[in-house]
N, CA, C, O and CB atoms as a CASP TS submission, in Angstrom:
PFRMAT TS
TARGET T0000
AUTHOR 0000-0000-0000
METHOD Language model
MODEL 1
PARENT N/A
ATOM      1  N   UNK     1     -15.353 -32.644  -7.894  1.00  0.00           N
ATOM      2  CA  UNK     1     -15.993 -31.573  -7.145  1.00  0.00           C
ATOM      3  C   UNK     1     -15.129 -31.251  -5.912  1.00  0.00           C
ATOM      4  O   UNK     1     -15.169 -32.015  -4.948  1.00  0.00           O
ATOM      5  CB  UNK     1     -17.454 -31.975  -6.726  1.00  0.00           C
ATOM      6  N   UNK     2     -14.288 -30.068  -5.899  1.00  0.00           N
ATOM      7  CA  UNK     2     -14.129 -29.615  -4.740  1.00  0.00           C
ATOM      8  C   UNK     2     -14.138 -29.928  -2.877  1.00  0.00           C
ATOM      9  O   UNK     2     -15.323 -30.079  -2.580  1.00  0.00           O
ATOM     10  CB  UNK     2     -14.736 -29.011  -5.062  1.00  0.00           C
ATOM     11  N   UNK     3     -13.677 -30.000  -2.215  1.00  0.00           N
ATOM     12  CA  UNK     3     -14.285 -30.219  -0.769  1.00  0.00           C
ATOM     13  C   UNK     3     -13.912 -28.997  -0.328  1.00  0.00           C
ATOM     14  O   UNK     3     -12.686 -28.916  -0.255  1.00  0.00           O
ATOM     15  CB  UNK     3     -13.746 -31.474   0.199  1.00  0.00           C
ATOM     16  N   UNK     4     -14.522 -27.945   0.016  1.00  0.00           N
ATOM     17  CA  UNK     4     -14.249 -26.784   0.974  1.00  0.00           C
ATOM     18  C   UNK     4     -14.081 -26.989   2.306  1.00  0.00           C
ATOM     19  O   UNK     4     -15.094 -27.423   2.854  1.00  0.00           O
ATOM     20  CB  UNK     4     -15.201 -25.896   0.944  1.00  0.00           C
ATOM     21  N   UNK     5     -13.075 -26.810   3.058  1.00  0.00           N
ATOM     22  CA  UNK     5     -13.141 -26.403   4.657  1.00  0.00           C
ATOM     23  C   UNK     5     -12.876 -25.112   5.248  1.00  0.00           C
ATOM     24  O   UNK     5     -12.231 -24.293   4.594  1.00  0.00           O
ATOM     25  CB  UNK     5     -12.259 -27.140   5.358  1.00  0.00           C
ATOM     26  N   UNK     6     -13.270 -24.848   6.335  1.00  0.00           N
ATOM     27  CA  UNK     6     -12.814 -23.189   6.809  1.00  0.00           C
ATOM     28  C   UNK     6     -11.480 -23.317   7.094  1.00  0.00           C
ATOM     29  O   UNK     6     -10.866 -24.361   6.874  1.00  0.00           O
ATOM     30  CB  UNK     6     -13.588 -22.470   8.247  1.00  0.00           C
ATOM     31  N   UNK     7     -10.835 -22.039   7.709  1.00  0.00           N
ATOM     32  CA  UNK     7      -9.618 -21.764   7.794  1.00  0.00           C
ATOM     33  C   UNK     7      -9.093 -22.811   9.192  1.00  0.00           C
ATOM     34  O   UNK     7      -8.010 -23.394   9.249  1.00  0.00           O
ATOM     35  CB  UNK     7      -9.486 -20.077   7.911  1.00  0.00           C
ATOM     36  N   UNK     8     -10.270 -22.844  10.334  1.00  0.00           N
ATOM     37  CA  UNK     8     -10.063 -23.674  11.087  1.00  0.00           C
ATOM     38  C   UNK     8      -9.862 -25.066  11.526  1.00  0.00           C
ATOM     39  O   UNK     8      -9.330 -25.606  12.496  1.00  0.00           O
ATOM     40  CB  UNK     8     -10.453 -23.429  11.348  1.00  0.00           C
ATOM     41  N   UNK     9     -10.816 -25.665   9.878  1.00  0.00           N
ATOM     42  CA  UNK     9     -10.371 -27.005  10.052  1.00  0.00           C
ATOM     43  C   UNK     9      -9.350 -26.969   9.299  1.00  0.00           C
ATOM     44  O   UNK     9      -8.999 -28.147   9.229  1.00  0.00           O
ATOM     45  CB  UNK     9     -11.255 -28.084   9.751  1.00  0.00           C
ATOM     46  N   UNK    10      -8.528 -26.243   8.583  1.00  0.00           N
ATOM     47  CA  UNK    10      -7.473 -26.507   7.723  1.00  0.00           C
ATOM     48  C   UNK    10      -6.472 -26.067   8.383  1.00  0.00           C
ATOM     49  O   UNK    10      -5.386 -26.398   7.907  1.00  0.00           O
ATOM     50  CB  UNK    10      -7.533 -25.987   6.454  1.00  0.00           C
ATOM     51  N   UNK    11      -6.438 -25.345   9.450  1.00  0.00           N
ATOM     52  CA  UNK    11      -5.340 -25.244  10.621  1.00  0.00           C
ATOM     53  C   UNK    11      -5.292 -26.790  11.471  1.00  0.00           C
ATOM     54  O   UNK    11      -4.334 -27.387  11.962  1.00  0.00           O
ATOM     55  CB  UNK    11      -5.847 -23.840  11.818  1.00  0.00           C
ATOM     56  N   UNK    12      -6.060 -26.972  11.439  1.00  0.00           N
ATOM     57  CA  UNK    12      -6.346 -28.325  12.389  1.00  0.00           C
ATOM     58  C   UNK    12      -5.723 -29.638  11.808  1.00  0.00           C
ATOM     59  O   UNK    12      -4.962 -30.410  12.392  1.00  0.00           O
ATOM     60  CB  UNK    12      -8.030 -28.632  12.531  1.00  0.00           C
ATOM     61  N   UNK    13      -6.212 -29.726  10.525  1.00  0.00           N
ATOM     62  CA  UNK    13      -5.812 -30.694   9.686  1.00  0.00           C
ATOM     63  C   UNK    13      -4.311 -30.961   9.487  1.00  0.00           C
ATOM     64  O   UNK    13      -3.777 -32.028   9.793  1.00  0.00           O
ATOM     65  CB  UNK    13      -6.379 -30.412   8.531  1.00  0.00           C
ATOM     66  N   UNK    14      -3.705 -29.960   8.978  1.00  0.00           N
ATOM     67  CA  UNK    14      -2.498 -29.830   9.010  1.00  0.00           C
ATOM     68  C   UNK    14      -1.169 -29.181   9.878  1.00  0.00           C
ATOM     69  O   UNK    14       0.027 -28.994   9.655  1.00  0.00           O
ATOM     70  CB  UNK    14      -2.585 -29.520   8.204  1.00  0.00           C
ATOM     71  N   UNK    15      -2.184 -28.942  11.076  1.00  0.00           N
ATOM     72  CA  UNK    15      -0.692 -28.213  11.962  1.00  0.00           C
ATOM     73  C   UNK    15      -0.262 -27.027  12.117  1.00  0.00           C
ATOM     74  O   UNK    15       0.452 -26.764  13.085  1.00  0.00           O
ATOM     75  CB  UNK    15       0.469 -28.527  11.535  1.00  0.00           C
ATOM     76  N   UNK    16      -0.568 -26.195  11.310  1.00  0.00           N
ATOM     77  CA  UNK    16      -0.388 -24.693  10.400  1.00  0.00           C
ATOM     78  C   UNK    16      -1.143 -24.031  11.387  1.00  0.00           C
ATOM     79  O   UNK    16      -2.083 -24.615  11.927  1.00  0.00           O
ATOM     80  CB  UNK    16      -1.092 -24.495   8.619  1.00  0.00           C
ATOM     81  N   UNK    17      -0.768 -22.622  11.746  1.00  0.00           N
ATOM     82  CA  UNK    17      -1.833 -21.793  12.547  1.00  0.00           C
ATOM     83  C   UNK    17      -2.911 -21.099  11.513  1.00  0.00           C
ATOM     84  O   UNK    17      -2.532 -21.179  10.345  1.00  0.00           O
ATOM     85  CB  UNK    17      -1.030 -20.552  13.471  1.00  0.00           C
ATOM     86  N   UNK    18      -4.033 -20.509  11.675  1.00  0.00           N
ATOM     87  CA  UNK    18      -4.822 -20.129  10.992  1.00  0.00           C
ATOM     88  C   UNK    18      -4.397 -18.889  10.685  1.00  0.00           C
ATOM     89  O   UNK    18      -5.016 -18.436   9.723  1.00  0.00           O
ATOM     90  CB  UNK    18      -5.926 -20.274  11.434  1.00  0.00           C
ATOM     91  N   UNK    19      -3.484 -18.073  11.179  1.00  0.00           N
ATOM     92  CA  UNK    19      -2.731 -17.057  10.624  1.00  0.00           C
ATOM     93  C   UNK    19      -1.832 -17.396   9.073  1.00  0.00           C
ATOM     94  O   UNK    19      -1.993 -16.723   8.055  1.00  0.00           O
ATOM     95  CB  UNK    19      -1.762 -16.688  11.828  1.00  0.00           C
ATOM     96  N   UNK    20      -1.184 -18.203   9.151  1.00  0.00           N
ATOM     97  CA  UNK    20      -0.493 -18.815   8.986  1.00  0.00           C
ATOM     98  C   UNK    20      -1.258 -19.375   6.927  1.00  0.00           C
ATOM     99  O   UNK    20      -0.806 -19.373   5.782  1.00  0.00           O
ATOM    100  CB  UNK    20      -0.367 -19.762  10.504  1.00  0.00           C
ATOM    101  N   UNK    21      -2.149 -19.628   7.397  1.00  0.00           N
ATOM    102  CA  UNK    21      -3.081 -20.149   6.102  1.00  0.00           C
ATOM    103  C   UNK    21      -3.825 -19.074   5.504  1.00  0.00           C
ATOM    104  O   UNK    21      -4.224 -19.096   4.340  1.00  0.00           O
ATOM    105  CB  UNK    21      -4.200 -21.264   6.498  1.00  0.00           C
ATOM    106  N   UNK    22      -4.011 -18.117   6.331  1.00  0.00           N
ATOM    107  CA  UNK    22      -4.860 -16.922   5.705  1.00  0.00           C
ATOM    108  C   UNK    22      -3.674 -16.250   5.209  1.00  0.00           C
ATOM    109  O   UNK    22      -3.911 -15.479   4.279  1.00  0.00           O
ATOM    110  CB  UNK    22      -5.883 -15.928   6.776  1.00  0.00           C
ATOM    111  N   UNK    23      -2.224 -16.346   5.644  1.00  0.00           N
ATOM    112  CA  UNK    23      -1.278 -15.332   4.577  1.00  0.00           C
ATOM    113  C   UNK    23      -1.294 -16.305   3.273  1.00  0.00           C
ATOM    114  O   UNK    23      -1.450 -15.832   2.147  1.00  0.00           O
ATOM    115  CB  UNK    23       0.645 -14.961   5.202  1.00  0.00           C
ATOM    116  N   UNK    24      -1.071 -18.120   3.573  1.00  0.00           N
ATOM    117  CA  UNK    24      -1.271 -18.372   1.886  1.00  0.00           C
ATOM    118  C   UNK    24      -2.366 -17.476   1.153  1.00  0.00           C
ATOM    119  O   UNK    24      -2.223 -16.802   0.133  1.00  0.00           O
ATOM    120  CB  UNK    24      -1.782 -19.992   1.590  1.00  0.00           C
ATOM    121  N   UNK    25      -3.752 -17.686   2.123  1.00  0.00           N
ATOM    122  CA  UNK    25      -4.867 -17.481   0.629  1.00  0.00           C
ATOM    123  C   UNK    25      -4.394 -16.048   0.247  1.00  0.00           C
ATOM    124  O   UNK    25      -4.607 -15.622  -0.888  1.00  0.00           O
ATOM    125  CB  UNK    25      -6.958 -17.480   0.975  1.00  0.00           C
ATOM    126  N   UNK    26      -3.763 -15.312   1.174  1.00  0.00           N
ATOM    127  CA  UNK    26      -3.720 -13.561   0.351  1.00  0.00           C
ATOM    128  C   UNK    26      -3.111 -14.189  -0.842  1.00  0.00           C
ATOM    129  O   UNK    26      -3.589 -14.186  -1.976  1.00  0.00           O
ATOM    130  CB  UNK    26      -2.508 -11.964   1.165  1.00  0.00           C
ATOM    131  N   UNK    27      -1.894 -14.780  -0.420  1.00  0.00           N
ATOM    132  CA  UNK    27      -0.537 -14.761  -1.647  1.00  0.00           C
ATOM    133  C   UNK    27      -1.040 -15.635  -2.412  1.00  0.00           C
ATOM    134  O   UNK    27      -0.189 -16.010  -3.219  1.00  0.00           O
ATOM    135  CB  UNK    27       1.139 -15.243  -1.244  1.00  0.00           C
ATOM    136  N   UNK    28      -2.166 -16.217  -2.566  1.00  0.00           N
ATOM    137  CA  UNK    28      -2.705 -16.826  -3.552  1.00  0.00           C
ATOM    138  C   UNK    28      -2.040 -18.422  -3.984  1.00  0.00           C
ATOM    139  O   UNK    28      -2.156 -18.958  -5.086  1.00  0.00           O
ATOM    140  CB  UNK    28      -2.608 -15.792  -4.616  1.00  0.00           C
ATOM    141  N   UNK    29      -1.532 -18.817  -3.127  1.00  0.00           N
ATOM    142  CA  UNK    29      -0.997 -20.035  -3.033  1.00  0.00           C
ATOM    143  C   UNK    29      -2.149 -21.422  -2.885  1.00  0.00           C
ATOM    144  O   UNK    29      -1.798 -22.516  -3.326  1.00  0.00           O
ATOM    145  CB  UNK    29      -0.041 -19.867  -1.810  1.00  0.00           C
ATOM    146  N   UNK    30      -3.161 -21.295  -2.403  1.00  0.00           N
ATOM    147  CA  UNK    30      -4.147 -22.080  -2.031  1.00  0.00           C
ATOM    148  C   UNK    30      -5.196 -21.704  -2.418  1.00  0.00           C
ATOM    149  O   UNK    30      -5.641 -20.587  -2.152  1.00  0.00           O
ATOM    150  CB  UNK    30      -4.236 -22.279  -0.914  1.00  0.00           C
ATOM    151  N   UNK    31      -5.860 -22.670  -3.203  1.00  0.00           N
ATOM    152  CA  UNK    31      -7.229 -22.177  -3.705  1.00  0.00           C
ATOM    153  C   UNK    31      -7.929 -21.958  -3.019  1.00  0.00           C
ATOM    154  O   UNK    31      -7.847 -22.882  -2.210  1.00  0.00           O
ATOM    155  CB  UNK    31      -7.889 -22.767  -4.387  1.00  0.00           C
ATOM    156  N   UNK    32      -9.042 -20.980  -2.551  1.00  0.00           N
ATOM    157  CA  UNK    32     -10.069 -20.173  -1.699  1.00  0.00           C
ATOM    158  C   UNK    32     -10.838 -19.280  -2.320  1.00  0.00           C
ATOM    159  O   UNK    32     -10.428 -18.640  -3.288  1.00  0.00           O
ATOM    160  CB  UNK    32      -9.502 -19.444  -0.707  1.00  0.00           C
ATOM    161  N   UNK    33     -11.994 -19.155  -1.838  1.00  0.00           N
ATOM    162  CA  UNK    33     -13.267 -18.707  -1.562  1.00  0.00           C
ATOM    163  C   UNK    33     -13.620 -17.799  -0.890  1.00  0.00           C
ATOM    164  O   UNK    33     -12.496 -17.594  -0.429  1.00  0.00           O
ATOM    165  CB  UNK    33     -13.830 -19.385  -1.187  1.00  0.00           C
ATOM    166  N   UNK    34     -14.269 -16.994  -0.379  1.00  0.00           N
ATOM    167  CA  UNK    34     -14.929 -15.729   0.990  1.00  0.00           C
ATOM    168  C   UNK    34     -16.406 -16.198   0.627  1.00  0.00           C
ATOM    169  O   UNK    34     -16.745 -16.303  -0.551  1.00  0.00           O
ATOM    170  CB  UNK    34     -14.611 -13.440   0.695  1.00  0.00           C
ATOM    171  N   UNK    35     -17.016 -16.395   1.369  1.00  0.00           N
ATOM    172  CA  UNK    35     -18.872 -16.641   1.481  1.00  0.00           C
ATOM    173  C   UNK    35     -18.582 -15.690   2.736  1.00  0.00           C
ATOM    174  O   UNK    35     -17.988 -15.863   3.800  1.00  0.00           O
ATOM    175  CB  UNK    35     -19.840 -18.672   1.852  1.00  0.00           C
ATOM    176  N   UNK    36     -19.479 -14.258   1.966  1.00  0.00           N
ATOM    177  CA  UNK    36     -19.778 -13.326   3.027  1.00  0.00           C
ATOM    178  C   UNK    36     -18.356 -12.691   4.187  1.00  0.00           C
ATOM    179  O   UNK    36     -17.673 -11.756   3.768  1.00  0.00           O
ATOM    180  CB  UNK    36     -20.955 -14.221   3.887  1.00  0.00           C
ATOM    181  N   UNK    37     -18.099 -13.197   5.361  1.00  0.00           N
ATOM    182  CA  UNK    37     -17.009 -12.783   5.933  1.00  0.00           C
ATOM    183  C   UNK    37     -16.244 -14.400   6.339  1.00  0.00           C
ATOM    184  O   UNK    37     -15.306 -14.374   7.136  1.00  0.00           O
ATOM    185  CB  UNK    37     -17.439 -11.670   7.251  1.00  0.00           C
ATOM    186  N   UNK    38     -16.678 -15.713   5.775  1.00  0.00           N
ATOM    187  CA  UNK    38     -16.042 -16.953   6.774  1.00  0.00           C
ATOM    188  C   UNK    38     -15.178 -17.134   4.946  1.00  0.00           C
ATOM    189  O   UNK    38     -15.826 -16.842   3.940  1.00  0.00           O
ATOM    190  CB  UNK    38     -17.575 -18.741   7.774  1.00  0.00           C
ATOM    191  N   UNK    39     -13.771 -17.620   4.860  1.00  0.00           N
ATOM    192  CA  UNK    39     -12.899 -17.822   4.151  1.00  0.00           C
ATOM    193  C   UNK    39     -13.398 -19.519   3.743  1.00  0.00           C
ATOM    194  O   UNK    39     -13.923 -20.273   4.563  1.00  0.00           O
ATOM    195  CB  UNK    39     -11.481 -17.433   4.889  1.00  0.00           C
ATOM    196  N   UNK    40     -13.163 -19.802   2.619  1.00  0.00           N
ATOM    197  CA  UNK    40     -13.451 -21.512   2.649  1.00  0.00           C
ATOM    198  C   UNK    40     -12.155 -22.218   1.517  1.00  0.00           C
ATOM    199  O   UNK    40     -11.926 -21.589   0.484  1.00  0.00           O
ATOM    200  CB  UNK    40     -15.456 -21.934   1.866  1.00  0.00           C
ATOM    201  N   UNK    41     -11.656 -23.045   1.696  1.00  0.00           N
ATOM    202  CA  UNK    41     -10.469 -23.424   0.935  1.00  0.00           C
ATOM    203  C   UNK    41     -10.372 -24.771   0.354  1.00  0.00           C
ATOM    204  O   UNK    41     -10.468 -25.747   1.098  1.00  0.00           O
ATOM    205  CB  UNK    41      -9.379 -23.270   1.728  1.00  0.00           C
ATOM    206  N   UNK    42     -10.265 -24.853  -0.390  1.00  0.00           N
ATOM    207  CA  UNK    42     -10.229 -26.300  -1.217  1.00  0.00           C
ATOM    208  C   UNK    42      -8.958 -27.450  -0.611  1.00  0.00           C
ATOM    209  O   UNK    42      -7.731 -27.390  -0.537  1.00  0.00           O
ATOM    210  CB  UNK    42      -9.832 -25.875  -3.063  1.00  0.00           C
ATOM    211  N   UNK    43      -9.842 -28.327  -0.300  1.00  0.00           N
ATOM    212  CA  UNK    43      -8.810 -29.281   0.527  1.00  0.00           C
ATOM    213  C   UNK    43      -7.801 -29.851  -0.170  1.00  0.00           C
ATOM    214  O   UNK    43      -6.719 -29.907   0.414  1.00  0.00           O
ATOM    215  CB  UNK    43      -9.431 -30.419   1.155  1.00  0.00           C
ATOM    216  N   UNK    44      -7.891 -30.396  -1.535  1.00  0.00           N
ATOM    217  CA  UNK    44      -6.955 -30.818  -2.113  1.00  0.00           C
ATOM    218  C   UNK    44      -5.832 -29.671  -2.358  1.00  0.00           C
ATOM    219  O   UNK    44      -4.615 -29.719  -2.535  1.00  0.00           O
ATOM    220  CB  UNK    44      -7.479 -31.432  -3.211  1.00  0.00           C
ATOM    221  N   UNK    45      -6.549 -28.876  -2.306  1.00  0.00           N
ATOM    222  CA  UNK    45      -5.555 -27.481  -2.895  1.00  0.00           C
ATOM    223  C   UNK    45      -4.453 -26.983  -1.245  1.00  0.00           C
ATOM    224  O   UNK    45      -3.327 -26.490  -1.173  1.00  0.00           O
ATOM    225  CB  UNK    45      -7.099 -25.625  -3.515  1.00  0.00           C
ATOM    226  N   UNK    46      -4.879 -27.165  -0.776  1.00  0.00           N
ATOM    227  CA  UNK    46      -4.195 -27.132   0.763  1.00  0.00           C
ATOM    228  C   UNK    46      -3.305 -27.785   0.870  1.00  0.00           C
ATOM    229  O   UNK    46      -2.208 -27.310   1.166  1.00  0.00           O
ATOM    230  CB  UNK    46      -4.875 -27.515   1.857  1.00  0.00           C
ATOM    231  N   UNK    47      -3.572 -29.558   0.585  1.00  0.00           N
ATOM    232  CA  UNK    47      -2.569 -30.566   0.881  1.00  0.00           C
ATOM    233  C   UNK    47      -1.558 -30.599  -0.146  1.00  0.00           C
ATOM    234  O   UNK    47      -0.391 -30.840   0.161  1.00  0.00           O
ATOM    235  CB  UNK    47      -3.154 -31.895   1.030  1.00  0.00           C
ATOM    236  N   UNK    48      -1.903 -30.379  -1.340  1.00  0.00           N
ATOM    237  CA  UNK    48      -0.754 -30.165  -2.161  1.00  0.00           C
ATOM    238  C   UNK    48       0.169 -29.003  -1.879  1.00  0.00           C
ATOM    239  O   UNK    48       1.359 -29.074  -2.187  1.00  0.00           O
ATOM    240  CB  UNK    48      -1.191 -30.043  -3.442  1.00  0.00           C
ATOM    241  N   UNK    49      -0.379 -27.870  -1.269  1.00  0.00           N
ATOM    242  CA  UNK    49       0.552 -27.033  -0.971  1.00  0.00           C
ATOM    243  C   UNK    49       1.509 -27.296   0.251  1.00  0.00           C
ATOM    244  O   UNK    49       2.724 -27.108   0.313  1.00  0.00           O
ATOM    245  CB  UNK    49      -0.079 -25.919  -0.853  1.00  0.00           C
ATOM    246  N   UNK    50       0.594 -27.807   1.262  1.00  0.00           N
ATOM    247  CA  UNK    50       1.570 -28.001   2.618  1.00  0.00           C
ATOM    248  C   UNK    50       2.622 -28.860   1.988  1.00  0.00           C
ATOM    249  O   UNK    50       3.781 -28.447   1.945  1.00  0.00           O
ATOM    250  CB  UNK    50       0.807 -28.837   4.098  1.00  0.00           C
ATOM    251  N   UNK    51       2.210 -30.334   1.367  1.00  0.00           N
ATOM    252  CA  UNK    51       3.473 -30.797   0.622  1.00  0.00           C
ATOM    253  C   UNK    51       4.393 -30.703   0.164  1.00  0.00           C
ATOM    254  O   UNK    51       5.425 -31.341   0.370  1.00  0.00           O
ATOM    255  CB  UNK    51       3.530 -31.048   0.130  1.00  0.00           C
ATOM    256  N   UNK    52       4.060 -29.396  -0.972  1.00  0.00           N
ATOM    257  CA  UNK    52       5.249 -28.766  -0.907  1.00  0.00           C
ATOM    258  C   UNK    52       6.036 -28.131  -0.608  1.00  0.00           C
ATOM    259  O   UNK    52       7.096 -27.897  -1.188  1.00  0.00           O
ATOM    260  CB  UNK    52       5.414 -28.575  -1.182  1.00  0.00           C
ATOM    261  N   UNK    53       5.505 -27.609   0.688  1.00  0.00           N
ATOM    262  CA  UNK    53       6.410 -26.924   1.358  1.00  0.00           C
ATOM    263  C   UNK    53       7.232 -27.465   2.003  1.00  0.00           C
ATOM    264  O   UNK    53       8.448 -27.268   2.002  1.00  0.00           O
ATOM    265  CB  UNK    53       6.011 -26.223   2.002  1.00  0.00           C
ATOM    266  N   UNK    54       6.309 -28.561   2.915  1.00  0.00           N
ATOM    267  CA  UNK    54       7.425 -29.701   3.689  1.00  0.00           C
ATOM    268  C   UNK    54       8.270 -30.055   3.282  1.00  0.00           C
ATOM    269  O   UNK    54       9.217 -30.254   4.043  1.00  0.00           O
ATOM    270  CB  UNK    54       7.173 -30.801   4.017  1.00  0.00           C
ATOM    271  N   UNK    55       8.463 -30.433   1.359  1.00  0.00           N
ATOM    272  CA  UNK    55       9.375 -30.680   0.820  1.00  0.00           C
ATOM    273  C   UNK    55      10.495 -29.625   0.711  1.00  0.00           C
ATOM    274  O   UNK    55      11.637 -30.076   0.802  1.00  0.00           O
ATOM    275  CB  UNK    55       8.942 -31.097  -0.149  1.00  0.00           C
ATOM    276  N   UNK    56      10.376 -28.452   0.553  1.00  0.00           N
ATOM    277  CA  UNK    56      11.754 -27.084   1.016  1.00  0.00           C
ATOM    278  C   UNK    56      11.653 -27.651   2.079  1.00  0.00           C
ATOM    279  O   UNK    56      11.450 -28.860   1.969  1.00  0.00           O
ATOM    280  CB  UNK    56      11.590 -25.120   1.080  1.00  0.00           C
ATOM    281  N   UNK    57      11.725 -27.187   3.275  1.00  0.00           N
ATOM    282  CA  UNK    57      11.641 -27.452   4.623  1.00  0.00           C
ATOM    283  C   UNK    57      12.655 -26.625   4.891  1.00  0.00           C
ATOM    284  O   UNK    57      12.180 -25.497   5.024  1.00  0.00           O
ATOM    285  CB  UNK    57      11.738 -28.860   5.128  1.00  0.00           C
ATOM    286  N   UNK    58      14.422 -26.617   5.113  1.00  0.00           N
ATOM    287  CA  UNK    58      14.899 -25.293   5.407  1.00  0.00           C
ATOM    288  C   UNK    58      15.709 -24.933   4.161  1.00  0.00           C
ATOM    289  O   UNK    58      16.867 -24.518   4.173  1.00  0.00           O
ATOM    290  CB  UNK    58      15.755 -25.221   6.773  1.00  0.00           C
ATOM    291  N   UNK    59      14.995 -25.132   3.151  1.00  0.00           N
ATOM    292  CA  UNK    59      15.746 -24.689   2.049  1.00  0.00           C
ATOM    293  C   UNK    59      15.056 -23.554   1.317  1.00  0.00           C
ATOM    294  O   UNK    59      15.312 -22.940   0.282  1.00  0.00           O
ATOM    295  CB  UNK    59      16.005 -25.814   1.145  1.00  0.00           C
ATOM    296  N   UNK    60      14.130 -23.496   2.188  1.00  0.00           N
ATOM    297  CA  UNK    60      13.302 -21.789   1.855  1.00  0.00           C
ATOM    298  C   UNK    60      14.221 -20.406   1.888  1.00  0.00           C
ATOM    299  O   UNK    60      13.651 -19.367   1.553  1.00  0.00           O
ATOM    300  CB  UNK    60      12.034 -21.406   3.229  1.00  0.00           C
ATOM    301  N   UNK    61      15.305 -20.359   2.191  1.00  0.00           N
ATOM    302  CA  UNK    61      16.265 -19.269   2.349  1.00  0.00           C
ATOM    303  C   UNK    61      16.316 -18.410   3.462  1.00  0.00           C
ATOM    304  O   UNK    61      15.615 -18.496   4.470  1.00  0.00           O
ATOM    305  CB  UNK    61      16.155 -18.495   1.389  1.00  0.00           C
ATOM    306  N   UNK    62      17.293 -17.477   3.191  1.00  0.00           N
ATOM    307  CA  UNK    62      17.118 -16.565   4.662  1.00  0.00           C
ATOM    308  C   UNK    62      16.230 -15.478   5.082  1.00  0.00           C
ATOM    309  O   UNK    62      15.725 -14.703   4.270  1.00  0.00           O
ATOM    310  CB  UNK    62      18.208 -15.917   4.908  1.00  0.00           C
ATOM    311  N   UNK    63      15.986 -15.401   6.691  1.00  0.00           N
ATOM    312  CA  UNK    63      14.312 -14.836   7.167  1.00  0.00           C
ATOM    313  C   UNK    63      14.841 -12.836   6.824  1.00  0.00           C
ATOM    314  O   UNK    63      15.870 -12.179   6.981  1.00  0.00           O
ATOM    315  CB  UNK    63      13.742 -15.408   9.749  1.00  0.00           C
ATOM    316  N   UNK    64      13.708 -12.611   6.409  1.00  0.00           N
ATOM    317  CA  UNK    64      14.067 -11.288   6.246  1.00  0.00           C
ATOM    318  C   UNK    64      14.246 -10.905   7.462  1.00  0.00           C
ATOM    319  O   UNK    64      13.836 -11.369   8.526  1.00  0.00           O
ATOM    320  CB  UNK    64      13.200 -10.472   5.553  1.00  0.00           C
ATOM    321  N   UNK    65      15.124  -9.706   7.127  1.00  0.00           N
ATOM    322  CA  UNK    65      15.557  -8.483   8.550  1.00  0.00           C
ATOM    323  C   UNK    65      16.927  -9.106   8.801  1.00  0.00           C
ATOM    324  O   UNK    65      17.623  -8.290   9.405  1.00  0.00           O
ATOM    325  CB  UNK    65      14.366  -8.525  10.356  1.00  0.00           C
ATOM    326  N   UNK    66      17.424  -9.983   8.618  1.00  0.00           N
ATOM    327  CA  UNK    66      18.675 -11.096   9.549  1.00  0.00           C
ATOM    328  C   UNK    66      19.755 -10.568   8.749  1.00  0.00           C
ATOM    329  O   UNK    66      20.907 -10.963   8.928  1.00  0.00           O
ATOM    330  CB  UNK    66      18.570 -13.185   9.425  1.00  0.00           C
TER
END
């Protein structure tokens, strides 16, 4: 079963700004939810993602515009 948290404890949890986590859920990277207008996100689904990102770390490529 799932654990849902809002966008705020999942900024909290991991370091990430809550900006930052609401562009994953657009891009669909992190499993999520909307109840009404508050966003809710599956915790396991979070930590596996931050993971992997940490794992690129600067091997994500170059920042657009540069």
């Amino acid at each position: 079963m799932p654990e849902w948290i809002s966008v705020t404890e999942a900024a909290r949890a991991t370091g990430y700004s809550r900006k930052q986590i609401l562009r994953w859920i657009a891009a669909g990277t992190v499993k999520a939810k909307k109840i009404v207008t508050v966003w809710q996100i599956d915790r396991a689904s979070m930590l596996a993602h931050v993971r992997t990102v940490e794992k690129l770390g600067s091997k994500r490529g170059p920042k657009r515009g540069i």
